[in-house]
MIDOSE-1310 file (N, C-alpha, C; in nm, 2 decimals, decimal comma, always signed):
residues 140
xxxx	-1,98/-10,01/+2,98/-1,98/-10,06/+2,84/-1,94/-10,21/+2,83; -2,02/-10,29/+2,74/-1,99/-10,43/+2,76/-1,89/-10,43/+2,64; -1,79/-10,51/+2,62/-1,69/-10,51/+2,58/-1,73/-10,61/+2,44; -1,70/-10,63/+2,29/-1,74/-10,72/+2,21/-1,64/-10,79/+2,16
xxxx	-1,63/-10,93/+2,13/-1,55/-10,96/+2,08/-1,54/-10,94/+1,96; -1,37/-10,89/+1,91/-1,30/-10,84/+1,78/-1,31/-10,91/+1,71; -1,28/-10,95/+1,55/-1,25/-11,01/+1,46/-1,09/-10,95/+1,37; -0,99/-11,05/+1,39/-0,90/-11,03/+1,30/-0,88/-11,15/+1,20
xxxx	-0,80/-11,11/+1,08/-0,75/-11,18/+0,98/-0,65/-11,17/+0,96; -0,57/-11,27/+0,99/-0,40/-11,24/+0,97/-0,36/-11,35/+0,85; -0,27/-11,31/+0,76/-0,20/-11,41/+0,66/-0,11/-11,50/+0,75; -0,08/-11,61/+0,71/-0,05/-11,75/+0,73/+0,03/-11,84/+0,63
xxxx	+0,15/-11,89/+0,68/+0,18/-11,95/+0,51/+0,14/-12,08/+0,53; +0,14/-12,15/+0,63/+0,13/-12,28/+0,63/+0,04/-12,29/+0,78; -0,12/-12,37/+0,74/-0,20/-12,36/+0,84/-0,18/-12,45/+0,93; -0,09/-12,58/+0,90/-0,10/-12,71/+0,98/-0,03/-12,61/+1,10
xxxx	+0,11/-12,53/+1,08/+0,16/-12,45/+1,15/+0,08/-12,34/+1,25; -0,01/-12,29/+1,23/-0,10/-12,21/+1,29/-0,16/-12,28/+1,34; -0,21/-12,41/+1,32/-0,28/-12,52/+1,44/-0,26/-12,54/+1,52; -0,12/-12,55/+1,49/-0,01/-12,61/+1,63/+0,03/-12,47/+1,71
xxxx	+0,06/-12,39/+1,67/+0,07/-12,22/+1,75/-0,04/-12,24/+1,80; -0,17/-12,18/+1,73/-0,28/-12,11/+1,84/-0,36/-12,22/+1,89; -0,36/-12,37/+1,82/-0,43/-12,44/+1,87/-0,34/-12,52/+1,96; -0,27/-12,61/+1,97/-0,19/-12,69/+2,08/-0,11/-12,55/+2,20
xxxx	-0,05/-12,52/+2,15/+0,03/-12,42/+2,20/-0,05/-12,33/+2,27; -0,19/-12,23/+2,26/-0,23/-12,16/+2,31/-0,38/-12,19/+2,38; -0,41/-12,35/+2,35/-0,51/-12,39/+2,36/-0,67/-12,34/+2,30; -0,58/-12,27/+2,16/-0,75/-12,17/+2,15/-0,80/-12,28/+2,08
xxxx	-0,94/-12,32/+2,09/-1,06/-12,40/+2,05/-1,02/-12,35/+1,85; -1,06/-12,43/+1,76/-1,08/-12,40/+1,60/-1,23/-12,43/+1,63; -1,26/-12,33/+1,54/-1,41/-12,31/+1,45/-1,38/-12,35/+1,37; -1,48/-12,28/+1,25/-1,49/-12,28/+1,08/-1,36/-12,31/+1,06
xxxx	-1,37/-12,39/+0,93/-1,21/-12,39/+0,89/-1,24/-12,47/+0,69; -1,17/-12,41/+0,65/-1,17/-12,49/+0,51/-1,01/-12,47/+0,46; -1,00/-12,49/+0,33/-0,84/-12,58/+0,29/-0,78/-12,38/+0,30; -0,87/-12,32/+0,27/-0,81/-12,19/+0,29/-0,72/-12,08/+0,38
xxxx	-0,85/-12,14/+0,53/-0,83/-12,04/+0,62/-0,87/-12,11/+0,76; -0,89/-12,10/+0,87/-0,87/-12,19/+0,98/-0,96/-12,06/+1,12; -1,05/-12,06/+1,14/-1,12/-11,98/+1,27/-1,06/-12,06/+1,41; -1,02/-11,94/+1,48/-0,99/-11,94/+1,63/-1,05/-11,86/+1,71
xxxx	-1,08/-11,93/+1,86/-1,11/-11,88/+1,96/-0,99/-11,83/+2,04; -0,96/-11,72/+2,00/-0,81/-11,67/+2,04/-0,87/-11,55/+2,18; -0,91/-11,61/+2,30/-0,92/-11,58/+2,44/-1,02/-11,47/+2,43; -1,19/-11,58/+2,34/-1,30/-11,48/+2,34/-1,31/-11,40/+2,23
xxxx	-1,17/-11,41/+2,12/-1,21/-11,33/+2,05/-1,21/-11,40/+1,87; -1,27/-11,37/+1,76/-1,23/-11,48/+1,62/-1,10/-11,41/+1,54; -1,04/-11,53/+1,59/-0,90/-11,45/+1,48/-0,92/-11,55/+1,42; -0,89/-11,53/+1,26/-0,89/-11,62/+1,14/-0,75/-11,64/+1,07
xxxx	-0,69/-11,71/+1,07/-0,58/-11,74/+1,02/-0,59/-11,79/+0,86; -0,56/-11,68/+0,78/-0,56/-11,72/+0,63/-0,45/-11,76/+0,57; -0,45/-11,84/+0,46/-0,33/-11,90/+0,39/-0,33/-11,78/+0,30; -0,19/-11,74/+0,29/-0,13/-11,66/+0,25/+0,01/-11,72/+0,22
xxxx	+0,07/-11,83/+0,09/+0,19/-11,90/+0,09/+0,31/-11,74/+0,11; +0,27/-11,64/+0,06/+0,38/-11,56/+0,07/+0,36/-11,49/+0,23; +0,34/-11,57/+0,33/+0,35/-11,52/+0,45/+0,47/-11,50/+0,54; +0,56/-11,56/+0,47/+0,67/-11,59/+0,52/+0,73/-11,49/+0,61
xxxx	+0,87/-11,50/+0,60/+0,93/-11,42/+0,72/+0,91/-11,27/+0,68; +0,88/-11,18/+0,73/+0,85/-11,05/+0,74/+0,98/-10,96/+0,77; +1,00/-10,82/+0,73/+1,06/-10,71/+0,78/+0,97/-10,68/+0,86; +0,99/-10,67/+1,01/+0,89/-10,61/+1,12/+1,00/-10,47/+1,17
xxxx	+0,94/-10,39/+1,17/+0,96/-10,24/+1,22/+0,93/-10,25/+1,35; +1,03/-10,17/+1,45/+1,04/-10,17/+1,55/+1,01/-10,00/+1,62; +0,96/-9,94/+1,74/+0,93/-9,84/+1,78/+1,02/-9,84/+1,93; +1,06/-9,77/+1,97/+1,12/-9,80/+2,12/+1,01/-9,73/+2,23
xxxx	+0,95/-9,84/+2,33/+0,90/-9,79/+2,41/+0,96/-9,84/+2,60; +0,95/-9,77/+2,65/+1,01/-9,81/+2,77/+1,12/-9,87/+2,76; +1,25/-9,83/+2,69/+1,39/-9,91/+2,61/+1,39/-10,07/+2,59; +1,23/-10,09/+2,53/+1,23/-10,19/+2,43/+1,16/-10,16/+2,29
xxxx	+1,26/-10,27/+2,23/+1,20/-10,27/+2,07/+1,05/-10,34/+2,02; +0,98/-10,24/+2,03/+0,83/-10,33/+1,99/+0,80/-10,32/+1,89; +0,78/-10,47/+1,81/+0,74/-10,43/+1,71/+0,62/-10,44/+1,66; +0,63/-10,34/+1,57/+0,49/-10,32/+1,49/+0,48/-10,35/+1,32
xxxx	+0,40/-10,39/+1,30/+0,19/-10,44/+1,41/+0,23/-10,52/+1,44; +0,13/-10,50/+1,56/+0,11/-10,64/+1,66/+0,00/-10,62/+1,65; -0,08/-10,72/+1,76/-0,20/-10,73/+1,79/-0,18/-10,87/+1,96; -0,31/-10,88/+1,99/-0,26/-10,95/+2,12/-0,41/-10,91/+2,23
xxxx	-0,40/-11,00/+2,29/-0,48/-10,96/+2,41/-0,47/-10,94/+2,59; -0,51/-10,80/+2,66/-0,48/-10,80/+2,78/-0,58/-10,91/+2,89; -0,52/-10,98/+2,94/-0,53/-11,10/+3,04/-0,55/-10,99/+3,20; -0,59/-11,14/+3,25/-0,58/-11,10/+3,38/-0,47/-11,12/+3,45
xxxx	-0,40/-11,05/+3,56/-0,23/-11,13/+3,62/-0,24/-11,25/+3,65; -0,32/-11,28/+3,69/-0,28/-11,46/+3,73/-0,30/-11,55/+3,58; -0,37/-11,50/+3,47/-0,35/-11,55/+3,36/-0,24/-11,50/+3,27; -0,20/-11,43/+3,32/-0,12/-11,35/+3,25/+0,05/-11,44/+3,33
xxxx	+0,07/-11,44/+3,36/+0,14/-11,50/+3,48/+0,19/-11,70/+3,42; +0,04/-11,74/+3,43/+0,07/-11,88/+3,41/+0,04/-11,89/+3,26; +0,02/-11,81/+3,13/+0,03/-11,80/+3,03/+0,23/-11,77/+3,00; +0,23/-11,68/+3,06/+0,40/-11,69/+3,04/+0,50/-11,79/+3,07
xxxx	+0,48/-11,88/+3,18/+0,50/-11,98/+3,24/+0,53/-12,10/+3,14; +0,39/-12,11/+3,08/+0,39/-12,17/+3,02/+0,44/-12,20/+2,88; +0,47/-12,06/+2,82/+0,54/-12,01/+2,67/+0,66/-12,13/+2,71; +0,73/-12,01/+2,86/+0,84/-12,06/+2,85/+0,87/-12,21/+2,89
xxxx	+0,81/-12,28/+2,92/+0,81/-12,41/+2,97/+0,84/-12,49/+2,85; +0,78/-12,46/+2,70/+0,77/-12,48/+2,57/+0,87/-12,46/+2,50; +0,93/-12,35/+2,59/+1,08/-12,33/+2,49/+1,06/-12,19/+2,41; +0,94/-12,13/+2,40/+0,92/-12,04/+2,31/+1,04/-11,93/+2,31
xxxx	+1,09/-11,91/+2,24/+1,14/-11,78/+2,15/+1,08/-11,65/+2,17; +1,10/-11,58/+2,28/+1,04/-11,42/+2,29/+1,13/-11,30/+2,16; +1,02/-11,22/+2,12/+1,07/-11,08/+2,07/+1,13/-11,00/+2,22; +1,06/-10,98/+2,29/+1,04/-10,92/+2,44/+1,01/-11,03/+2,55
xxxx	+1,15/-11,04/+2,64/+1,06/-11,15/+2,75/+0,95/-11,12/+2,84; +0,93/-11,16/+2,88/+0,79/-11,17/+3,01/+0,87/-11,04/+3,07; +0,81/-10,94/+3,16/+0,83/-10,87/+3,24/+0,77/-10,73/+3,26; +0,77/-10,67/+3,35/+0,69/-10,55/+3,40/+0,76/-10,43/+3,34
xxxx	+0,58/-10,36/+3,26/+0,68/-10,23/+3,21/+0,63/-10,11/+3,31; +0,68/-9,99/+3,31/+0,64/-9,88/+3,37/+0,60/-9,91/+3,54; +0,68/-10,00/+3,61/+0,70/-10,00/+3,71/+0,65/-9,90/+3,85; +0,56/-9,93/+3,92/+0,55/-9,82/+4,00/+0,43/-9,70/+3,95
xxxx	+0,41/-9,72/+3,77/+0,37/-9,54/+3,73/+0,20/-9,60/+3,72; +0,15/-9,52/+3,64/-0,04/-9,52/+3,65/-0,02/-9,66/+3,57; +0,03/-9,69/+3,41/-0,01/-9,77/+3,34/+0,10/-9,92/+3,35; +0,12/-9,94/+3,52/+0,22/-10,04/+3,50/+0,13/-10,19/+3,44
xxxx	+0,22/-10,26/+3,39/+0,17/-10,38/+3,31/+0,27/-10,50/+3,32; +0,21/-10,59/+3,28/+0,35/-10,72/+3,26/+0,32/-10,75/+3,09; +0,38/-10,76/+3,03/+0,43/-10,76/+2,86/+0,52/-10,89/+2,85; +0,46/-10,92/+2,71/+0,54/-11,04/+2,65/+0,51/-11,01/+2,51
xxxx	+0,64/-11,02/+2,42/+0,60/-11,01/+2,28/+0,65/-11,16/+2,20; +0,60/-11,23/+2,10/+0,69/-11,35/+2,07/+0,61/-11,31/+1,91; +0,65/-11,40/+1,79/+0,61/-11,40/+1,69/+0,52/-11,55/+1,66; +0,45/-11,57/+1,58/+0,39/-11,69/+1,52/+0,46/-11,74/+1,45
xxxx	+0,44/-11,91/+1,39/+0,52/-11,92/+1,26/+0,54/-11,84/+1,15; +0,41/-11,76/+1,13/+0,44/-11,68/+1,01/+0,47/-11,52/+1,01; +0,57/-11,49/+1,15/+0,61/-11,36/+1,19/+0,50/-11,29/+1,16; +0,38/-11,28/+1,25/+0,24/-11,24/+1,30/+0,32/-11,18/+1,47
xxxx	+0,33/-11,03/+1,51/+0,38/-11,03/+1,62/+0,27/-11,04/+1,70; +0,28/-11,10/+1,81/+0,19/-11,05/+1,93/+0,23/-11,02/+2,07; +0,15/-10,98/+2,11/+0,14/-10,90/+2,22/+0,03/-10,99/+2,36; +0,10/-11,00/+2,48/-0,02/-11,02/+2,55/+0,02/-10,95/+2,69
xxxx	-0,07/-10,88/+2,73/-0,02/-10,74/+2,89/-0,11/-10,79/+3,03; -0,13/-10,77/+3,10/-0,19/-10,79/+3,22/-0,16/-10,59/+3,29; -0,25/-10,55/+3,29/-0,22/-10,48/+3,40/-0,24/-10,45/+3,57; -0,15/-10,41/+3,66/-0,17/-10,44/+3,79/-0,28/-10,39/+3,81
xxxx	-0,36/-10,27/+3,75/-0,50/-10,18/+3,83/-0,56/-10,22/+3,66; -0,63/-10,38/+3,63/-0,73/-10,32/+3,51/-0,83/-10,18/+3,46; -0,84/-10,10/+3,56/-0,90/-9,97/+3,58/-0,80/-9,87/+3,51; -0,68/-9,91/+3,46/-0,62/-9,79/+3,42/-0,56/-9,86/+3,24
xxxx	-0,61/-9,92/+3,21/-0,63/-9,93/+3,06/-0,59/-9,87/+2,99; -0,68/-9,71/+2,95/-0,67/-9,62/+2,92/-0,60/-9,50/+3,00; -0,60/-9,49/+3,10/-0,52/-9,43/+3,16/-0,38/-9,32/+3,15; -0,38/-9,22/+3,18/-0,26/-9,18/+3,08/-0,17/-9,08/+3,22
């Protein structure tokens, strides 16, 4: 199955802020864009960052998985380890603020992975994983 790229819409309070996150910061390319809303090439895929002034700081709910607090929603995309790897590298090189630091979850088992959780300016959480066998994705 060939894989398609997603479309999301996330609220935004302040877009110059989301420029600098997904565009300086994560290097994603801008598309379309008007005084509203702002298109990204967020690694292949169009996330849209909409102004939304009441975007502000959020109550984010938290789930415990592998005795971390993950919160939800997220959204995020799985890399490959060596991108995965020098994508972390680089957060932290920047100084970034993790929800969850860089590190390996389920160690050893079918669905082991490397995880990073941080927030955007407008507490948007994300998510980005690498798994050691991309073959076990779904895997259970």
């Amino acid at each position: 199955m060939t894989l398609q790229p997603f479309h999301l819409a996330i609220p935004v309070h302040d877009l110059a802020a989301a420029r600098a996150f997904y565009g300086a910061l994560f290097g994603c390319a801008e598309g379309r864009s008007s005084r509203q809303w702002v298109d990204f090439d967020f690694f292949g895929h169009q996330l849209v960052a909409h102004l939304d002034p009441s975007a502000g700081a959020k109550r984010v709910h938290h789930n415990e998985v592998d005795g971390h607090d993950v919160p939800v929603p997220h959204f995020g995309v799985v890399l490959e380890w060596q991108s995965w790897e020098a994508l972390a590298e680089r957060l932290r090189a920047a100084g970034t603020r993790f929800v969850i630091e860089p590190g390996i979850r389920f160690r050893g088992q079918v669905g082991e992975q490397a995880t990073m959780f941080l927030l955007d300016p407008s507490g948007n959480a994300l998510e980005f994983k690498a798994f050691r066998d991309p073959a076990k994705l779904f895997a259970s």
